[in-house]
Each structure stands twice: as C-alpha cells, then as structure tokens.
MMTF fields as JSON, N, C-alpha, C and O atoms, coordinates in Angstrom:
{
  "mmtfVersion": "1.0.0",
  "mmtfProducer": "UNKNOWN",
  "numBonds": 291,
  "numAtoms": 292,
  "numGroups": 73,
  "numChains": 1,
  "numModels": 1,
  "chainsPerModel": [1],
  "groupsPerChain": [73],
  "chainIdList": ["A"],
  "bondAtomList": [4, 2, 8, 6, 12, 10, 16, 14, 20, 18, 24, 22, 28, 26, 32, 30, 36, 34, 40, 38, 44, 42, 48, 46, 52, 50, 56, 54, 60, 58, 64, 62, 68, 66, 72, 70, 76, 74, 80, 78, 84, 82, 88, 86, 92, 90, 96, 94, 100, 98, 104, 102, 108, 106, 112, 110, 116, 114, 120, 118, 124, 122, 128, 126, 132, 130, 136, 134, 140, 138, 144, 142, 148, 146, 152, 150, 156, 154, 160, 158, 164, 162, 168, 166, 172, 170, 176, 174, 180, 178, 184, 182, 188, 186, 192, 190, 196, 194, 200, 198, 204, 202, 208, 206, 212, 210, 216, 214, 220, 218, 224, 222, 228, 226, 232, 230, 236, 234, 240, 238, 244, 242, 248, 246, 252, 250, 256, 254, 260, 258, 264, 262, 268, 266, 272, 270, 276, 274, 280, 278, 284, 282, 288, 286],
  "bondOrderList": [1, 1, 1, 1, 1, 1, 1, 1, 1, 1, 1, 1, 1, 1, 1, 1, 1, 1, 1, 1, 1, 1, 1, 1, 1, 1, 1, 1, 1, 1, 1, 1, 1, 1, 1, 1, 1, 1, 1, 1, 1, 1, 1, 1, 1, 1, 1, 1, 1, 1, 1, 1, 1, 1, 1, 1, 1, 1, 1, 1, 1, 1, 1, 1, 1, 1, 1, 1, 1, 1, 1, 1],
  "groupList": [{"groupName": "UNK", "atomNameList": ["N", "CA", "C", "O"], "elementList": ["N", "C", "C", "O"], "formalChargeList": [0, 0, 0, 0], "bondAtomList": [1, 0, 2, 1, 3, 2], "bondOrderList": [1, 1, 2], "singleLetterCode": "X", "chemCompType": "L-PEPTIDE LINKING"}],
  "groupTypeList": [0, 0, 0, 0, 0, 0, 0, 0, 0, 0, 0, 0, 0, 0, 0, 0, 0, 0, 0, 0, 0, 0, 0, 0, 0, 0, 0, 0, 0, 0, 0, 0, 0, 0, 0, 0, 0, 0, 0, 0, 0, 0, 0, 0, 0, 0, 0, 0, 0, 0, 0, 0, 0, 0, 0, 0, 0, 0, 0, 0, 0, 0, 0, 0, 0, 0, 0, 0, 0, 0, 0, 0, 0],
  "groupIdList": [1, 2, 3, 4, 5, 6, 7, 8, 9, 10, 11, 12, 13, 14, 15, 16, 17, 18, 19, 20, 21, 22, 23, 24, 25, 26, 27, 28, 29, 30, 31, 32, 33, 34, 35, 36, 37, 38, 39, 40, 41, 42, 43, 44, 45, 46, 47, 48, 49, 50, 51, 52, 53, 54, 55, 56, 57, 58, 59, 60, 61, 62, 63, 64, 65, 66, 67, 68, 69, 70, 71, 72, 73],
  "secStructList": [7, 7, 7, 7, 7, 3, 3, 3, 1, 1, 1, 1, 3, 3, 2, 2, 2, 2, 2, 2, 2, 6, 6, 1, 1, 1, 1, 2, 2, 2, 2, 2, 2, 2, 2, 2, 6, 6, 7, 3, 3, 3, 6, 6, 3, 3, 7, 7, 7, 6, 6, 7, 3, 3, 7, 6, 6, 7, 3, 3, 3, 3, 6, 6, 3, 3, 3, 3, 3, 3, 3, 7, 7],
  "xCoordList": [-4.357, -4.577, -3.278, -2.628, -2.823, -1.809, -1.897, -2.846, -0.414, -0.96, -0.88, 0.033, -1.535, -1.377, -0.111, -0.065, 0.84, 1.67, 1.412, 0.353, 2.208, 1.778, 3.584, 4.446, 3.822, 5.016, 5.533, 4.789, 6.607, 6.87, 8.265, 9.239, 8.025, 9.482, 10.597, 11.748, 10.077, 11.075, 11.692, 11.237, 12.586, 12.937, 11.633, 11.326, 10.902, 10.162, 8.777, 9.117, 7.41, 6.455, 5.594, 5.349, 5.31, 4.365, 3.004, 2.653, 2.492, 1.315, 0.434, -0.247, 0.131, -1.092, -1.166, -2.006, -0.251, -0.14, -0.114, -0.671, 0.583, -0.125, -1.199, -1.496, -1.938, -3.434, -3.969, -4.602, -4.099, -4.21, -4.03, -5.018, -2.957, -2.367, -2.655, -2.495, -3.115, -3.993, -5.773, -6.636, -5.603, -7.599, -8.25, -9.047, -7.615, -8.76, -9.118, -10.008, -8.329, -8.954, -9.269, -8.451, -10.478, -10.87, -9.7, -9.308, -9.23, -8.308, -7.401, -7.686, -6.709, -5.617, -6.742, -6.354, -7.615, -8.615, -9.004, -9.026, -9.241, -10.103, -8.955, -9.153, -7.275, -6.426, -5.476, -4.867, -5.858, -5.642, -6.433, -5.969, -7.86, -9.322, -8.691, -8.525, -8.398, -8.249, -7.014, -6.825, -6.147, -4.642, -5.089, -5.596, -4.855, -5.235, -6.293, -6.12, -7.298, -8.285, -7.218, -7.175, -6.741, -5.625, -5.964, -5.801, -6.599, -7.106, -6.229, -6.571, -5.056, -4.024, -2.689, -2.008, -2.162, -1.13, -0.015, -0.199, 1.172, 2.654, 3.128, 2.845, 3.687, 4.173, 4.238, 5.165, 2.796, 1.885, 1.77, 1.444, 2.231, 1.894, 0.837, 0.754, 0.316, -1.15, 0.147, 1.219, -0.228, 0.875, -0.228, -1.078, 0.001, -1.071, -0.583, -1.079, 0.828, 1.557, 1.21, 1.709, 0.64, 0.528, 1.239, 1.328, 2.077, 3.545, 4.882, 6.029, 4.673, 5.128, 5.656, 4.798, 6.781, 7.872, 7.541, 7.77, 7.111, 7.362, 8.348, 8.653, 8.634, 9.791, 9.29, 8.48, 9.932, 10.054, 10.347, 11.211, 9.5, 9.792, 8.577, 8.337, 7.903, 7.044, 5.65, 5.313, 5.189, 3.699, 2.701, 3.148, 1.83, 0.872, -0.58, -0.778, -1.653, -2.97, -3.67, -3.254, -5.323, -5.912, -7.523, -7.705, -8.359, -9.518, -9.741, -10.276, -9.035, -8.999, -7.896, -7.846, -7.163, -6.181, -4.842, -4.659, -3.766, -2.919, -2.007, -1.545, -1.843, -0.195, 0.865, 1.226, 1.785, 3.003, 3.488, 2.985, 4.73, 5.56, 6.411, 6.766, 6.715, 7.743, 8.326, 7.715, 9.513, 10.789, 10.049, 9.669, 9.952, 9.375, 10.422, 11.32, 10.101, 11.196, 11.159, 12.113],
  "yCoordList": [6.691, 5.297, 4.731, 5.414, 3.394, 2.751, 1.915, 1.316, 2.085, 2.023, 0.251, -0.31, -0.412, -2.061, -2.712, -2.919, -2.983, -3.595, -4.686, -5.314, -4.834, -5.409, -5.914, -5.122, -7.151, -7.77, -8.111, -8.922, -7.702, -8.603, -8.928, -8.489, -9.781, -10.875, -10.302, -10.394, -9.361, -9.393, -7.708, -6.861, -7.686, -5.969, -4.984, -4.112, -5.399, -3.747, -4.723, -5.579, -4.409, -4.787, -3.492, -2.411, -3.839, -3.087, -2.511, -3.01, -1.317, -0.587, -1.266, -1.668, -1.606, -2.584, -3.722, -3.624, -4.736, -5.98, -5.642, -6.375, -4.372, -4.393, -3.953, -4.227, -3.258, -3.086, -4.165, -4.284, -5.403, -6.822, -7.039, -7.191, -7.111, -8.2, -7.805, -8.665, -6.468, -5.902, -6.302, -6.176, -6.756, -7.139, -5.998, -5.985, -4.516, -3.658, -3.328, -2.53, -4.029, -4.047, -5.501, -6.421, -5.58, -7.183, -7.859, -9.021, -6.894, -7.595, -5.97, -4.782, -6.362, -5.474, -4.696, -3.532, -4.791, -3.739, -2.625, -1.405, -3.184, -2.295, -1.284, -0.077, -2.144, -1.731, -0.144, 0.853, -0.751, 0.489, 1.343, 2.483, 1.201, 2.237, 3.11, 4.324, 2.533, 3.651, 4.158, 5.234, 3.697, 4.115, 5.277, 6.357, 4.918, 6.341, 7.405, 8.622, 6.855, 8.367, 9.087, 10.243, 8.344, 9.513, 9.635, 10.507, 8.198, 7.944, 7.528, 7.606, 7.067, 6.349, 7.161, 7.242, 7.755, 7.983, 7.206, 6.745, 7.025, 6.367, 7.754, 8.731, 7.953, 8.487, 9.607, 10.253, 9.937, 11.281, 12.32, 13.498, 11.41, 12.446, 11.061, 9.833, 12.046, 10.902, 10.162, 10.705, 9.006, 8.565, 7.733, 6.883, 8.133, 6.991, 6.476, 6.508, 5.715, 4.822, 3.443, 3.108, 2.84, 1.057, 0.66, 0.222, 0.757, -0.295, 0.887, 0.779, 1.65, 2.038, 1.026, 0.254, 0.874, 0.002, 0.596, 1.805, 0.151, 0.452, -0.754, -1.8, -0.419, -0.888, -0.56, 0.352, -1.564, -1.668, -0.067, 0.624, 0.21, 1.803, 2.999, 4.077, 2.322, 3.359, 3.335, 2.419, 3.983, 4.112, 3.683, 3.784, 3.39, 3.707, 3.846, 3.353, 4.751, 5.233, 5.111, 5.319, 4.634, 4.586, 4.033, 3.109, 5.012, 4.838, 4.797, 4.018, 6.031, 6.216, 5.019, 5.095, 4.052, 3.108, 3.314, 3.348, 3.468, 3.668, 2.496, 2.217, 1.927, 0.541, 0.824, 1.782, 0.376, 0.537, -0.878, -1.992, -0.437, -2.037, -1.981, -0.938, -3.018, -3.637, -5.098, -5.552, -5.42, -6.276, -7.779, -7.768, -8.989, -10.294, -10.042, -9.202, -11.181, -11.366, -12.984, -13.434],
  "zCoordList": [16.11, 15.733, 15.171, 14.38, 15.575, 15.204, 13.901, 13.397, 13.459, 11.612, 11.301, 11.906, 10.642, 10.677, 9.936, 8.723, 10.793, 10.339, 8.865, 8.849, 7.905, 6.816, 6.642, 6.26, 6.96, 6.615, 5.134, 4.583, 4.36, 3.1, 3.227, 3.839, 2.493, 2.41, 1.745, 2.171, 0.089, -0.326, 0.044, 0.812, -0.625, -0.532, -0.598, 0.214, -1.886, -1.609, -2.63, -3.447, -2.395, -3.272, -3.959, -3.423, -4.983, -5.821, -4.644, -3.575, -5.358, -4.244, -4.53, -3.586, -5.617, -6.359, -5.119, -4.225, -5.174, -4.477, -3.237, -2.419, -2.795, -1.173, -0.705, 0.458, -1.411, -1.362, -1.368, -0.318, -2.262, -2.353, -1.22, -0.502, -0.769, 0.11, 1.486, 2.353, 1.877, 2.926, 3.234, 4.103, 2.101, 1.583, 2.124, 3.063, 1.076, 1.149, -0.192, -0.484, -1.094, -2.208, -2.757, -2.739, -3.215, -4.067, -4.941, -4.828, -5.825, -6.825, -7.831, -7.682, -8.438, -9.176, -9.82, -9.922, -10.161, -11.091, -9.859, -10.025, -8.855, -7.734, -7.337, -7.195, -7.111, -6.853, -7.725, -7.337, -8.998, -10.071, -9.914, -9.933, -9.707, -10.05, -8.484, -8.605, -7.227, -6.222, -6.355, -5.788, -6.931, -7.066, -8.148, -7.845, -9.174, -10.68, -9.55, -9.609, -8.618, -8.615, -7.308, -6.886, -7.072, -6.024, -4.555, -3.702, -4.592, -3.3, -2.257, -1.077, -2.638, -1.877, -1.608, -2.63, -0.552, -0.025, 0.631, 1.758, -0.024, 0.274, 0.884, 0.191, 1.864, 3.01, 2.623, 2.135, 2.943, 3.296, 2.347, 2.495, 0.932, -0.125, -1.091, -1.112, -1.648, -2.935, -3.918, -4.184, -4.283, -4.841, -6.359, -6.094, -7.605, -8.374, -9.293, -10.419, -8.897, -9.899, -9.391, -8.317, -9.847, -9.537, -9.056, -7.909, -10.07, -9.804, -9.013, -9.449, -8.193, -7.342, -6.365, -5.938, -5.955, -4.863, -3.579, -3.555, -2.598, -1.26, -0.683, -1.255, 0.244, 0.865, 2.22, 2.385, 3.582, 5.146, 5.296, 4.756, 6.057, 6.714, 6.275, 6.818, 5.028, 4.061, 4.791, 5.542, 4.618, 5.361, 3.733, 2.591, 3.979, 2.906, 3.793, 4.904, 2.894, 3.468, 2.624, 1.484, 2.9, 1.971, 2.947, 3.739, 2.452, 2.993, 4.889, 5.678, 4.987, 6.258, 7.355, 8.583, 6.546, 7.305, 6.531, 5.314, 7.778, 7.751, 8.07, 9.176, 7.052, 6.819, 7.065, 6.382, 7.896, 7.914, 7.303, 7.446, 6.512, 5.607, 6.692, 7.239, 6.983, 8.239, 6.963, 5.996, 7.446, 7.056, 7.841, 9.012, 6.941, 7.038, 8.111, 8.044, 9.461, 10.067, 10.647, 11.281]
}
C-alpha cells in the first residue's frame, strides 16, 4: 500500500500537528493520548514525543496508515 502524501510548507512540523493535519486525529489531546501510548511510528521506529520535527522525506505510521512528508511545492 502506497503511503499518503501529506505536503508542508515549512521546513519540518511538529508530530502532534501532522496527525491534525492528516485528520486522523480530532484535535492535540487525541494527538498526545496516541503519541504518549506508542501508537505512532516516525520512520519505522515508535516515536512518543509530541513535539517531535518531521521533515520532507520522514515517513510517519499510525493506525495501520502510512504518511509520507513530501516538500510544499
């Protein structure tokens, strides 16, 4: 399965806000509660810092979907 492109503008966004900004989470509370239980993988290891930076190139996973961050273009 091909992973869903997720565009950002700036250099690199918080894991919190791209969970948001994917709408697989409701809001920053839902976003923390799956981040802290270790539900979410940044390129292919569990990652449960919120405010973790991804950047164009990073994968993130979470609930069986796989994001790729790609560069606004």
């Amino acid at each position: 399965m091909n992973p869903i492109e997720i565009p950002i503008s700036g250099e690199s966004i918080r894991l919190g806000q791209l969970l948001k900004f994917a709408s697989v989470v409701e809001d920053g509370a839902d976003a923390r509660a799956v981040i802290e239980a270790g539900e979410v993988e940044v390129n292919g290891e569990v990652d449960t810092r919120r405010g973790r930076q991804v950047r164009a190139g990073d994968t993130v996973t979470y609930a069986g979907e796989t994001f790729s961050v790609v560069a606004e273009s």
